[in-house]
SENU-664172 format. One line per 3 residues: number of its first residue (from 0); their letters; for each residue x, y, z of C-alpha. Coordinates in steps of 0.25 Angstrom, whole numbers, plus 5000, padded with zeros to 4 digits. Example, Ala and Ser with C-alpha at 12.3 -4.5 7.8 and 13.67 -1.06 7.14 Angstrom:
% residues 2
0 = as = 5049 4982 5031  5055 4996 5029 $
This chain:
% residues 396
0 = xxx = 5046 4917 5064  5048 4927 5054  5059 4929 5045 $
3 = xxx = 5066 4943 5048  5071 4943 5035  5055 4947 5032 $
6 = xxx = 5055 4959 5039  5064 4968 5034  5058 4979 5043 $
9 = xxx = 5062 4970 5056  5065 4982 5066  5059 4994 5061 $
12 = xxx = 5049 5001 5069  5038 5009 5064  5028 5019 5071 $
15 = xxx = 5016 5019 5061  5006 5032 5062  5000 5029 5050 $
18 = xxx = 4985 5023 5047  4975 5019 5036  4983 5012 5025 $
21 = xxx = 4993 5020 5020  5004 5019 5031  5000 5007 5036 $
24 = xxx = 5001 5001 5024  5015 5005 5023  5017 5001 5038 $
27 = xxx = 5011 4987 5035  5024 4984 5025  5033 4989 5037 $
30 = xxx = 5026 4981 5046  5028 4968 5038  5042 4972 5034 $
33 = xxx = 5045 4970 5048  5044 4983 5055  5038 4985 5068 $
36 = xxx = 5025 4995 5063  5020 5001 5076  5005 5007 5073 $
39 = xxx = 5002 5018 5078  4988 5021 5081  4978 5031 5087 $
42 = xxx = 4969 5025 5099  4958 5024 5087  4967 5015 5079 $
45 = xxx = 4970 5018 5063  4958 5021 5056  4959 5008 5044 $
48 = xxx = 4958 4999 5059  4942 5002 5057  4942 4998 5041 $
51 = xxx = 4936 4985 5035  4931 4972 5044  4937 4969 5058 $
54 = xxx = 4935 4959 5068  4938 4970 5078  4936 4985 5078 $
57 = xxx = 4951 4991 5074  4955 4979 5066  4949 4982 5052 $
60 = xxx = 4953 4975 5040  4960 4985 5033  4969 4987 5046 $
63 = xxx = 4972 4975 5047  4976 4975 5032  4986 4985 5034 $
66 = xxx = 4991 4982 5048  4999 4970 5050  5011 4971 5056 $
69 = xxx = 5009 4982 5064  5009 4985 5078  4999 4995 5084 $
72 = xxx = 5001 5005 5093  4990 5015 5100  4996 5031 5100 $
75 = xxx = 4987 5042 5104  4994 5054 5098  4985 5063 5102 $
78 = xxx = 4991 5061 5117  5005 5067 5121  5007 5051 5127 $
81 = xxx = 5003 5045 5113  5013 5056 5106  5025 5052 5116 $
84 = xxx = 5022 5035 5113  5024 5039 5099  5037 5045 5099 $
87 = xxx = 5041 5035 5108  5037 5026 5096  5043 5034 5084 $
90 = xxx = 5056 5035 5093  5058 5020 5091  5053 5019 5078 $
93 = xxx = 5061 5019 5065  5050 5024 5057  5037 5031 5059 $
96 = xxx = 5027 5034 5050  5014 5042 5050  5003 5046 5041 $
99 = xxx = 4998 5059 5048  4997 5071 5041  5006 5081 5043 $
102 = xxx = 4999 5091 5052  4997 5081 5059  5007 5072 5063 $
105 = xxx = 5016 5087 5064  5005 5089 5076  5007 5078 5081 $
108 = xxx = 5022 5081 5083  5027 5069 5075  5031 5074 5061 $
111 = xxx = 5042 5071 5053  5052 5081 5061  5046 5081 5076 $
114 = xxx = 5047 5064 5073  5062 5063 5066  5066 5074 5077 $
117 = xxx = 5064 5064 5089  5067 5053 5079  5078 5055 5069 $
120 = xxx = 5079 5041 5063  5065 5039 5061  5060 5037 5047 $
123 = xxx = 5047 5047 5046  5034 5043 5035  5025 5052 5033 $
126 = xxx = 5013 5047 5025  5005 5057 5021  4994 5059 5011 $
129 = xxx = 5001 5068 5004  5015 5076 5006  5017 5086 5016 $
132 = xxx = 5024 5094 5005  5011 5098 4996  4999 5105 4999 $
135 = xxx = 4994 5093 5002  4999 5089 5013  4992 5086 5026 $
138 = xxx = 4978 5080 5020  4972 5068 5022  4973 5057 5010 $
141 = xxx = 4966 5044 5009  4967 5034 4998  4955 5039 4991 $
144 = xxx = 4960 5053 4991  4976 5048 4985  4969 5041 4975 $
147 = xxx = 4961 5053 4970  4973 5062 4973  4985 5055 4966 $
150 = xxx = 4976 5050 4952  4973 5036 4955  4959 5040 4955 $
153 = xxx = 4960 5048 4943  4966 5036 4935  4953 5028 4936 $
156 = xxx = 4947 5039 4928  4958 5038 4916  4951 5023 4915 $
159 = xxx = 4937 5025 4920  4933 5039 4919  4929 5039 4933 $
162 = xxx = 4940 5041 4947  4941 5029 4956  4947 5024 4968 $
165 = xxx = 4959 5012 4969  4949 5002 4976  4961 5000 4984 $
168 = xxx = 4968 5010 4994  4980 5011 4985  4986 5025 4988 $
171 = xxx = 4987 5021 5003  4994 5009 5000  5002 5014 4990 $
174 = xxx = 5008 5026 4997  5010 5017 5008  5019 5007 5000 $
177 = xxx = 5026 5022 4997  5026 5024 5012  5031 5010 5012 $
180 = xxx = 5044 5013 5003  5047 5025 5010  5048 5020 5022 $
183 = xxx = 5058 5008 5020  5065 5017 5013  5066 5029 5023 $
186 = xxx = 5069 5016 5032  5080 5011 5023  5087 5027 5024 $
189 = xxx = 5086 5026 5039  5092 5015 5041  5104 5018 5029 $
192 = xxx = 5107 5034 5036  5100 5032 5050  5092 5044 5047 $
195 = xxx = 5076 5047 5048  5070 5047 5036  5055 5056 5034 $
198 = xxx = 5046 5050 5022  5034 5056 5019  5023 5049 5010 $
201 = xxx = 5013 5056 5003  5000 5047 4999  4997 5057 4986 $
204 = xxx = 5011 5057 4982  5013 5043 4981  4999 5039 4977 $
207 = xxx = 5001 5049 4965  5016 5044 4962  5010 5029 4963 $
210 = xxx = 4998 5033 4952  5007 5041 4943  5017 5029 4944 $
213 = xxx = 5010 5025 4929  4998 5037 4926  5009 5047 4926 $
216 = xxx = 5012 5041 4911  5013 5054 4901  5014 5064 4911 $
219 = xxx = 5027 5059 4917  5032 5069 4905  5033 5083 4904 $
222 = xxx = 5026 5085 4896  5019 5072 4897  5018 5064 4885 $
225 = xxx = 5005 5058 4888  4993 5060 4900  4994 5054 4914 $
228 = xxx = 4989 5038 4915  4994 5028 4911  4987 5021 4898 $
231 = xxx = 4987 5007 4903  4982 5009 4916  4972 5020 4915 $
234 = xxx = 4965 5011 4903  4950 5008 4904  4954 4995 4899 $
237 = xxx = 4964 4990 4908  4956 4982 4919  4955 4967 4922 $
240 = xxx = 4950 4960 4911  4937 4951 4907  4940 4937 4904 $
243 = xxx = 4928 4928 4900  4927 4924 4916  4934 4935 4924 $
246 = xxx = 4944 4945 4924  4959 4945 4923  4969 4956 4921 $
249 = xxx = 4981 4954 4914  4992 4965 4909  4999 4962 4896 $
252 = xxx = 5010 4972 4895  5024 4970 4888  5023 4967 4873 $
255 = xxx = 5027 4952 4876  5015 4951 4884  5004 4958 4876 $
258 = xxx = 5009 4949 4864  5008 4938 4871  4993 4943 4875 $
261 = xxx = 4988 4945 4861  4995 4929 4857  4986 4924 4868 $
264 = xxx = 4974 4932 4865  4974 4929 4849  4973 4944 4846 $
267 = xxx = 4983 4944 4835  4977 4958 4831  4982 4964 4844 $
270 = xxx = 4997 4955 4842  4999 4963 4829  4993 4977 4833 $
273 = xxx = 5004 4988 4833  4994 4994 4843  4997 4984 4853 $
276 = xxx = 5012 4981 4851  5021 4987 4861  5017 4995 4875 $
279 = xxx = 5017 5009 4870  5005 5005 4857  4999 4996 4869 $
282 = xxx = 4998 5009 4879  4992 5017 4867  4981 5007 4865 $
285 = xxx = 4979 5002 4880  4964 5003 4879  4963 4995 4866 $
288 = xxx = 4973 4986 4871  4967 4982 4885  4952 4980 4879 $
291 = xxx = 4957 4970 4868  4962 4962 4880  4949 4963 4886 $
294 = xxx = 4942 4956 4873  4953 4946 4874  4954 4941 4889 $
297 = xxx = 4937 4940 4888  4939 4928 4879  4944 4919 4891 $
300 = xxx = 4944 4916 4904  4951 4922 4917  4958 4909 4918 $
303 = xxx = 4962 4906 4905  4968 4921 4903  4975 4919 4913 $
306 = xxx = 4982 4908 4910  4986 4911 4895  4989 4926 4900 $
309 = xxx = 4999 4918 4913  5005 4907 4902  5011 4921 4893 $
312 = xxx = 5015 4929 4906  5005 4940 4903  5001 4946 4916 $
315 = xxx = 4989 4943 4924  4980 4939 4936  4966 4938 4941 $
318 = xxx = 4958 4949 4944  4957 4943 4958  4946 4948 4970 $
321 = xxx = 4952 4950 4983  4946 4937 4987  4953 4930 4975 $
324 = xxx = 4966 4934 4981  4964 4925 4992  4963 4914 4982 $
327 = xxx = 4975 4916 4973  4986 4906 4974  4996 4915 4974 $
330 = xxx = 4993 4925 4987  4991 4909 4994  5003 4905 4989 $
333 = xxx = 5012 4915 4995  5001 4918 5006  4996 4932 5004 $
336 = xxx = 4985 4930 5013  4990 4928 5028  4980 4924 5037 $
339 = xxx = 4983 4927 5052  4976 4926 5066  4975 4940 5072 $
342 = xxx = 4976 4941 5085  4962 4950 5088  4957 4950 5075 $
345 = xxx = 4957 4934 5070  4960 4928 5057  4966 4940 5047 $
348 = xxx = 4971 4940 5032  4984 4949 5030  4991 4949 5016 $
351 = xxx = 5005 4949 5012  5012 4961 5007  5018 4954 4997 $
354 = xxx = 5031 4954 5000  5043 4945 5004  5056 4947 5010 $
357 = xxx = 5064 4935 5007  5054 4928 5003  5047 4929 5016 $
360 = xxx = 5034 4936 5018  5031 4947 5027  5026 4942 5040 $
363 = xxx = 5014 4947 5049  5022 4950 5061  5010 4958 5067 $
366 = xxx = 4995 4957 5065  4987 4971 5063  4987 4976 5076 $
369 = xxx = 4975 4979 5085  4975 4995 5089  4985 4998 5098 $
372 = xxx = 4989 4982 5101  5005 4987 5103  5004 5000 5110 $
375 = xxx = 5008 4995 5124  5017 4986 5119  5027 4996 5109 $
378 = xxx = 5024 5008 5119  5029 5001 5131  5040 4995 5123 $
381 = xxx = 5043 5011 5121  5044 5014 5138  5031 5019 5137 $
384 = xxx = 5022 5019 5151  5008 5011 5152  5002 5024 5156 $
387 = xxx = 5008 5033 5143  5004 5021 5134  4990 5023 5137 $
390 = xxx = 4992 5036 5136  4996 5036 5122  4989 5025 5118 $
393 = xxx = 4975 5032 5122  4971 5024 5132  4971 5035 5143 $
């Protein structure tokens, strides 16, 4: 029996348009923060259901990677009978979240005023690509394209010379981890004034927030006292290190810690350079800096560097593959990997979110659901008729 105390989100009910990774990411977190997260689906399902390997068409890897605790429900809006089940829906939800562009869900009849009209305590997210108060406004927006539009892509040239990609779809997760925040507390201002809330989230804007967090640097003046990037990061020399059997990375940072580096190493040349003494001379001479580690961490092995760098509380780690993360004691100990029998589609590995509420962890309370498992039950749950049901679920 789970603990409730683990779900602080025990209660809430959410009616969840969105697909792909960017709200459903967000969506997951409710989910496992207790909240009942009602899927709502078209009768071809969201599109990330047909990405990576599956034992079963609709149950990709990727779906079920962003999934859990989630129930599915089947809604064709493009019927009056599928537009009526979903008010019914949004009626007894406390907050509904979508990621249609604008023109589109204002078609739809379910925008932001037509939805707080009917609904006045709801909380409202919008997640759009980009908000609806610039000229952008009402395209589409993928990953890819954020990280072009917002610098990330651009930062690779400042080290490389070339553009690249994050090999890693960072903008959708990132903006919806803001999504995320927003939410809970759009929830929190409900529940303190009894009043709907609307939040909009706009991928670009946070995804450019989120990159100029740091490269912002000089320009954050006016005038600027310096270009955009920030030194450290953007060096051509900052990457995991050769040892003589491997790689490591390790981050020296404060003054304690890079002294205690060039004790370690024997480089008394670096120890009394006035180059090298404090942050600012370090930052002025980064690229220096990073290839006299380089020359130094080549001279043992992973193992041993790790050690001597562990025993002076310098920071660093492995460079591990995916496969090596299934390996390290640490994500064992505390059972990052959970192994569970799904119901259709057998043995499947979910991860932890990496969080603990009294030092319990979140439980899987739902398996990813297969398309449209709980549309009879929630919809008959809500008065409505066999006969409408498959009406709006596009089966007639």
């Amino acid at each position: 029996m789970t603990n409730l105390s683990s779900q602080p989100l025990s209660g809430i009910r959410v009616i969840d348009l969105t697909s792909v990774m960017f709200g459903p990411y967000a969506t997951q977190y409710l989910g496992d923060f207790g909240a009942e997260v009602i899927k709502v689906e078209s009768p071809d399902g969201d599109v990330v259901r047909k990405v990576g390997p599956s034992s079963h068409s609709g149950m990709g890897a990727a779906f079920l990677g962003c999934n859990r605790n989630k129930k599915s429900i089947v809604i064709d809006l493009k019927c009056e009978a599928g537009i009526e089940a979903l008010w019914k829906l949004i009626e007894s939800a406390d907050l509904f979240l979508h990621n249609i562009r604008p023109q589109k869900i204002e078609k739809l009849g379910l925008s932001s005023r037509e939805v707080m009209k009917r609904k006045p305590d709801i909380v409202y997210a919008a997640l759009h690509g980009y908000l609806e108060e610039g000229p952008y406004s009402g395209r589409p927006a993928y990953d890819d394209v954020i990280q072009g539009e917002c610098g990330l892509a651009s930062a690779f040239t400042l080290r490389d010379g070339i553009p690249s990609l994050v090999p890693s779809i960072i903008a959708d997760k990132s903006a919806g981890l803001v999504a995320l925040s927003g939410i809970l507390a759009a929830l929190f201002q409900r529940f303190r004034h009894g009043e709907g809330v609307y939040m909009e989230v706009g991928m670009f804007e946070s995804m450019s927030a989120y990159t100029l967090l740091e490269h912002q640097y000089g320009s954050i003046f006016s005038p600027p006292k310096g270009s955009a990037g920030y030194d450290r990061v953007i060096s051509s020399q900052r990457k995991p290190f050769q040892t003589k059997d491997g790689y490591i990375c390790m981050l020296a940072y404060t003054d304690k810690q890079w002294h205690a580096f060039w004790e370690l190493s024997g480089d008394s040349s670096m120890r009394s350079n006035p180059n090298y003494h404090s942050m600012a001379e370090r930052l002025k001479n980064i690229d220096k800096l990073y290839a006299n580690v380089a020359n130094k961490l080549v001279e043992k092995t992973s193992d041993e560097w790790l050690q001597i760098l562990k025993s002076a509380e310098i920071p660093c780690g492995s460079v591990n593959t995916f496969d090596d993360l299934r390996k390290d004691p640490h994500m064992d100990k505390i059972g990052f990997f959970r192994h569970y029998k799904h119901p259709t589609e057998g043995d499947i590995e979910l991860v932890d979110p990496g969080l603990r509420f009294n030092g319990e962890s979140l439980p899987v309370r739902h398996y990813p659901p297969k398309l449209g498992e709980q549309s009879y039950e929630i919809l008959s749950a809500l008065g409505v008729s066999d006969e409408k049901i498959k009406a709006a679920t596009g089966q007639s």
